[in-house]
C-alpha positions in Angstrom: -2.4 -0.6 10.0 -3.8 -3.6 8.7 -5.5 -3.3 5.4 -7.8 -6.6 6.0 -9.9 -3.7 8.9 -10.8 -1.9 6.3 -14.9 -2.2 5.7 -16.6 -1.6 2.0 -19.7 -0.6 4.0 -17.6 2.7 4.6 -18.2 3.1 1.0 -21.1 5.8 -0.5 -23.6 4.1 -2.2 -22.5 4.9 -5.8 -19.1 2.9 -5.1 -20.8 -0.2 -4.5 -20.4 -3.0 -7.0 -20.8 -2.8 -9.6 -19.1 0.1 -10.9 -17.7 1.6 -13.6 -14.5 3.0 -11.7 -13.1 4.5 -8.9 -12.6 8.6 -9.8 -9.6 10.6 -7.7 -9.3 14.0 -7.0 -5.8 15.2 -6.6 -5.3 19.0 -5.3 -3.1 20.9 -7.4 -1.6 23.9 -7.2 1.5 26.6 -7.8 3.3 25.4 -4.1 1.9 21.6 -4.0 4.4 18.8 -3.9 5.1 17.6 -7.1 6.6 14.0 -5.8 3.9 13.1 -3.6 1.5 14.1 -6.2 3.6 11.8 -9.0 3.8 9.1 -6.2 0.1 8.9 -6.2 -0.7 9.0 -10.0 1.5 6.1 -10.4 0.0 4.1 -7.6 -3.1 4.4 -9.6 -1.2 3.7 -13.0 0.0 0.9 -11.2 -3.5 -0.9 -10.4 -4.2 -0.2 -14.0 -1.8 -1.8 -15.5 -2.1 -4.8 -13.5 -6.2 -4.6 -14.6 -5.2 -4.3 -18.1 -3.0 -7.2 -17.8 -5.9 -9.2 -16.5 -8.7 -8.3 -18.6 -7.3 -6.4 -21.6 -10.5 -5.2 -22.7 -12.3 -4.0 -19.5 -12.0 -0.2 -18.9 -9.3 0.9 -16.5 -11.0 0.9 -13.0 -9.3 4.3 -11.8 -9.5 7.5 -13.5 -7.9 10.8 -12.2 -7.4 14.3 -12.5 -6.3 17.7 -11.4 -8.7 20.0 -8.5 -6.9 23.3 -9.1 -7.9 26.8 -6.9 -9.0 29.1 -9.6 -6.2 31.6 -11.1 -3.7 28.6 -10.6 -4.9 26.1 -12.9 -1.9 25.5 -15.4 0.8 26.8 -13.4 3.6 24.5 -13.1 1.8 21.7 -14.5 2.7 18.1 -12.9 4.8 16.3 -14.9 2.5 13.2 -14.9 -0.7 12.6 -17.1 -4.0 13.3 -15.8 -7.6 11.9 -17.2 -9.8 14.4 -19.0 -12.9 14.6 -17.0 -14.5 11.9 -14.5 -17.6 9.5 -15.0 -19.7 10.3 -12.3 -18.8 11.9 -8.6 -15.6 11.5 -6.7 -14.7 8.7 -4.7 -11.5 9.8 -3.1 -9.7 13.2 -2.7 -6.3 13.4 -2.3 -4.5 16.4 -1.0 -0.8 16.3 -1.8 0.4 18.9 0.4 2.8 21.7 0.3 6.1 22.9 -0.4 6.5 25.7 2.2 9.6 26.5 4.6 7.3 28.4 7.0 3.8 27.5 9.2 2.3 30.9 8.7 2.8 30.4 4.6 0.9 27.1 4.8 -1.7 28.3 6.9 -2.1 31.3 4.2 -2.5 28.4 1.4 -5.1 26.4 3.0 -7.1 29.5 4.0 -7.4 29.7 0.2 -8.2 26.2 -0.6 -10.3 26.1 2.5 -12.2 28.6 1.4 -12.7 27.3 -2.0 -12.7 23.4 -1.5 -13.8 23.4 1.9 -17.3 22.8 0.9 -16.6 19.9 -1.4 -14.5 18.2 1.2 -17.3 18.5 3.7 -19.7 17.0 1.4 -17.6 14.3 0.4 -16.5 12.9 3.7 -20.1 13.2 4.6 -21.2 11.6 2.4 -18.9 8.0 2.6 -16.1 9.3 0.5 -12.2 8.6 1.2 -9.2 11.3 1.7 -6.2 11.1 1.8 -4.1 14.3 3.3 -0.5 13.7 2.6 2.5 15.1 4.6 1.0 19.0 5.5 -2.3 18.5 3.6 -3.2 17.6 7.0 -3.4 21.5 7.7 -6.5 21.9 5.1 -8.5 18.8 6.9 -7.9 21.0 10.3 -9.2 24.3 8.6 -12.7 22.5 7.1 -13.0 21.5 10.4 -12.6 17.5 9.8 -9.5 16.9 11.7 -11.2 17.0 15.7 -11.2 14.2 17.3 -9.5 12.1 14.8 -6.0 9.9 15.0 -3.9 12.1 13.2 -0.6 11.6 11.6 1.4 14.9 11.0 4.9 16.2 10.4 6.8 17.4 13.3 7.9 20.6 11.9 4.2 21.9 10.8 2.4 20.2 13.8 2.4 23.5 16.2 0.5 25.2 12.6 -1.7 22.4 12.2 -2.3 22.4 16.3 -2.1 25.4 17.8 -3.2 27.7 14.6 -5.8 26.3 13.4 -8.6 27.7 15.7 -7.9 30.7 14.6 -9.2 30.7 11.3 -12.9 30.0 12.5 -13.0 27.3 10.1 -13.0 24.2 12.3 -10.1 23.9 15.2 -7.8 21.0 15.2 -7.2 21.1 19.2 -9.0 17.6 19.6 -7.0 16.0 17.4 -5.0 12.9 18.6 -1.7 13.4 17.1 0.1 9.6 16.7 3.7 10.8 17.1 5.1 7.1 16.9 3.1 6.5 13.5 4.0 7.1 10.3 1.0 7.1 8.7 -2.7 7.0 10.4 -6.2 6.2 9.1 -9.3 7.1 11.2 -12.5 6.5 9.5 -12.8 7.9 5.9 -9.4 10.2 6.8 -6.0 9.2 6.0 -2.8 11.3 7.1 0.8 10.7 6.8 3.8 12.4 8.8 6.4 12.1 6.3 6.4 11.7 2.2 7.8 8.4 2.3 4.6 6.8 3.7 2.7 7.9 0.3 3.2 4.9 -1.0 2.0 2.6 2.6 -1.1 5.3 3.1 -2.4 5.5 -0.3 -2.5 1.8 -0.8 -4.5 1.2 2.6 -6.7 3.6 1.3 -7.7 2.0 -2.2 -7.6 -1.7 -0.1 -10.6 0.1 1.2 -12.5 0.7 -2.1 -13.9 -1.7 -4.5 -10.3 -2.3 -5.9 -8.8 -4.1 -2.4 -7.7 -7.2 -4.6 -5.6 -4.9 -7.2 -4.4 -3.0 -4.5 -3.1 -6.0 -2.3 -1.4 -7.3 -5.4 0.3 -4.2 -6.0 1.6 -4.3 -2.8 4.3 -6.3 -2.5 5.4 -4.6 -5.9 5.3 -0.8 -4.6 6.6 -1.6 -0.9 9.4 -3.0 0.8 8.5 -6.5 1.5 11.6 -8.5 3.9 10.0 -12.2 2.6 9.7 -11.2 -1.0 12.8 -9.7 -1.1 14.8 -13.2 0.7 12.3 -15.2 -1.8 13.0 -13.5 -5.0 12.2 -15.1 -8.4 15.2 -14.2 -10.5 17.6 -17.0 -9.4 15.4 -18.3 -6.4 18.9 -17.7 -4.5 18.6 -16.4 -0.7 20.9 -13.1 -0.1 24.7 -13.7 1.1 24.8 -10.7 3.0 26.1 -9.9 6.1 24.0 -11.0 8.9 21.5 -8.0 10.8 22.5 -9.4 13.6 25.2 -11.9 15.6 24.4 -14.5 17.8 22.7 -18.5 17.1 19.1 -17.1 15.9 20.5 -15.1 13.2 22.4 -18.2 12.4 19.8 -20.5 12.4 17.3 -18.1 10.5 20.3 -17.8 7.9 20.2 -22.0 7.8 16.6 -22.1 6.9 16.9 -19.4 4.3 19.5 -20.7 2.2 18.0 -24.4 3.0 14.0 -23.7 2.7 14.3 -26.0 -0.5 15.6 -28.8 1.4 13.7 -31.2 4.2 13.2 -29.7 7.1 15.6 -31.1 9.9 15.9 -29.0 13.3 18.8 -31.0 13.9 20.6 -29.8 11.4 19.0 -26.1 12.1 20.5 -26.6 15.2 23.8 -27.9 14.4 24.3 -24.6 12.2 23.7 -22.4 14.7 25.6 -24.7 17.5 23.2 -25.2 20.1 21.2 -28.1 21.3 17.6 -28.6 19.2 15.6 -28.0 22.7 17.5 -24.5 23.2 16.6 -23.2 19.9 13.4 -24.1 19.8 12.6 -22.1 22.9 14.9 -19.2 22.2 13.3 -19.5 18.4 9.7 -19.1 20.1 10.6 -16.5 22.0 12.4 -14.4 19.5 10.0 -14.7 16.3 6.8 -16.2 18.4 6.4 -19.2 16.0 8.7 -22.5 15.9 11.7 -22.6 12.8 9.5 -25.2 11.1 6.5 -22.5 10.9 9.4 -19.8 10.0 10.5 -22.5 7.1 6.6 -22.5 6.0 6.3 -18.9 5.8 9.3 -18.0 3.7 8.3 -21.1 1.3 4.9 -19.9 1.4 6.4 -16.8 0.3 8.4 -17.8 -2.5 5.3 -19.4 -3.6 3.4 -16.5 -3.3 5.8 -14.9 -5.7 6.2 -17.6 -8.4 2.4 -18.0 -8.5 2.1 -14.0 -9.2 4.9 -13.6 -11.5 5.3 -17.0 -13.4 3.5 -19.3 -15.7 4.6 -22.7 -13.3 2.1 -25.3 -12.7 1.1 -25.2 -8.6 2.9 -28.7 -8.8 5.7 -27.2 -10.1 5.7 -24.4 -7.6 5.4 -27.0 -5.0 8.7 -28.5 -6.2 10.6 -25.4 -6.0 9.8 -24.4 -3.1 10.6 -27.6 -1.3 7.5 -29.9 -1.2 7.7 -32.9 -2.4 3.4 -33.5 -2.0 1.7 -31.3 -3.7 -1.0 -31.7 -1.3 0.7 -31.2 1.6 2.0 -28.0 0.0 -1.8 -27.1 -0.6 -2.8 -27.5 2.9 0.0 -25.4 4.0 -0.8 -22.3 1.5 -4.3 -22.6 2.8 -3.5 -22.4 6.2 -0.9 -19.4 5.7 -3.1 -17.7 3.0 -6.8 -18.8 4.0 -6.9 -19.3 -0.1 -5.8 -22.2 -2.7 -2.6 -21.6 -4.4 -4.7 -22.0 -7.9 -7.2 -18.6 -6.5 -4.2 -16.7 -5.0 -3.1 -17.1 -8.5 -6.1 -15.8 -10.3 -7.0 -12.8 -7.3 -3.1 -11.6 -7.4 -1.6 -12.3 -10.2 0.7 -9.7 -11.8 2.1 -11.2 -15.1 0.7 -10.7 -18.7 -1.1 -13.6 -20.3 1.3 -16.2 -22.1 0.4 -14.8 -25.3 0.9 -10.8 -24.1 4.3 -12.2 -23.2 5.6 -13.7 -26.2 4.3 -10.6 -28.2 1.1 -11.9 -30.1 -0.3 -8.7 -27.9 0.1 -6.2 -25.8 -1.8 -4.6 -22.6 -3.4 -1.2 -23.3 -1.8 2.1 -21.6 -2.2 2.2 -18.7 -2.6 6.1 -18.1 -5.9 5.8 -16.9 -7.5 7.4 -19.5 
């Protein structure tokens, strides 16, 4: 699920660079699910933000707004601001799915958005453009006929719908479908599908790494997701976790040890004399248990930490060095290279996510970011 696989070539022609933005579709109606649909809108809010941070002048880069069926537009109106009208076609649909208890009442919904936005999502996927079915929305992909043959990602409870019922709307069967069962989320081409709502969030920001927007949506990231290494190299305090331990045993110890030490020289005595075994046994049980030596494991949660101070803070990259636990600057650089494949200095400028000095001591502030 690596965002880095995903190819601008997959991109139509009137996403290429440059471009004035990136315009989403979002399905809305009287049974869709509010949450994932709010989950998505402030993803995009989100990326704005952090543009309007870094260029408060340039025009957010994505714009949004509500694809309703016809006799449901305005009923139960999201919660969550929209964008009046798009400039130029769509670029990604989303389809939020729905709130149903039964497979026959979904398969009754997308019989009517199939038959009204079937055409437009045939169109659009043939022609380069992204979507993104959320939780059941997969159900609509399998009655426009786009699902077959595709890695697929679906909820349990709806998959004999989605599977077995779907070739009987003549609209396109979903029999060839590879259903990922241990996946959370799947991408296969232009399609993305998710098997519960939680993996919004994971799915929707695979899919905008995949657009013109990849750096905004890599720096947001870390932000919107659960990330372990940010999370042990947090800025406020740069103080590992005292928790309790995941697990028991010398590893856990010496992975604790380099944590709480990662500012210190590295010394695998001393890593060893924590977690009370000889140096040579841990650095084969270390190999085996994390596939890289406690040094490299030291490297990447520094690296980390720097990661996050060079995002969030106005430090100098020597400065950063320091606190992180290099004493040579240089050697520090040659490290983030290696880790990163980038300078400390152009991680800095590509995934920042701090207001300018001034924005922050109030002589201005960013523009909404509502996307309008």
């Amino acid at each position: 699920m690596d965002t880095n696989g995903c190819k601008m070539a997959a991109m139509p022609p009137n996403l290429s660079p440059p471009f004035a933005c990136v315009n989403v579709g979002i399905l809305w109606g009287q049974d869709s699910i509010t949450s994932t649909a709010a989950a998505v809108v402030d993803i995009l809010r989100a990326m704005n933000m952090l543009a309007a941070m870094r260029a408060a002048d340039a025009p957010p880069p994505l714009r949004w707004h509500w694809l309703e069926l016809p006799g449901e537009a305005g009923l139960h109106a999201p919660p969550i601001p929209g964008t009046d009208g798009l400039q130029g076609p769509l670029h990604v649909v989303v389809v939020p799915g729905w709130l149903v208890p039964t497979g026959p009442q979904l398969r009754d919904i997308c019989d009517r958005h199939a038959a009204h936005f079937g055409p437009l999502l045939r169109s659009h996927v043939a022609g380069g453009g992204l979507v993104a079915a959320l939780f059941n929305g997969s159900a609509l992909l399998a009655d426009c006929g786009l699902q077959a043959g595709r890695k697929v990602a679906v909820p349990w409870v709806f998959a004999p719908s989605i599977f077995m019922q779907a070739g009987d709307t003549g609209q396109g069967a979903a029999i060839g479908a590879n259903w990922q069962r241990h996946q959370g989320w799947q991408r296969d081409g232009a399609l993305w599908t998710t098997a519960s709502l939680q993996e919004t969030i994971a799915a929707m920001l695979d899919l905008l790494a995949c657009t013109p927007l990849a750096e905004l949506a890599q720096a947001a990231s870390p932000v919107l997701r659960f990330d372990p290494e940010r999370q042990l190299t947090a800025p406020a305090g740069m103080e590992t976790p005292t928790g309790r331990p995941l697990v028991s045993g010398a590893l856990e110890q010496a992975r604790r040890w380099l944590q709480a030490h990662r500012s210190e020289p590295y010394s695998l005595q001393a890593t060893a004399r924590a977690a009370s075994i000889s140096p040579r046994t841990l650095l084969r049980w270390f190999a085996q248990e994390h596939g890289q030596t406690p040094q490299d494991y030291l490297h990447g949660l520094r690296v980390a930490q720097a990661q996050a101070l060079l995002q969030t803070t106005y430090l100098t990259v020597e400065d950063v060095a320091q606190q992180c636990g290099y004493s040579d600057t240089g050697s520090f650089r040659k490290v983030f290279v290696r880790l990163c494949g980038v300078t400390p200095g152009a991680w800095r400028q590509r995934f920042r996510l701090r207001a300018k000095r001034k924005q922050w001591q109030g002589a201005g502030t960013p523009p909404a970011a509502a996307g309008r």
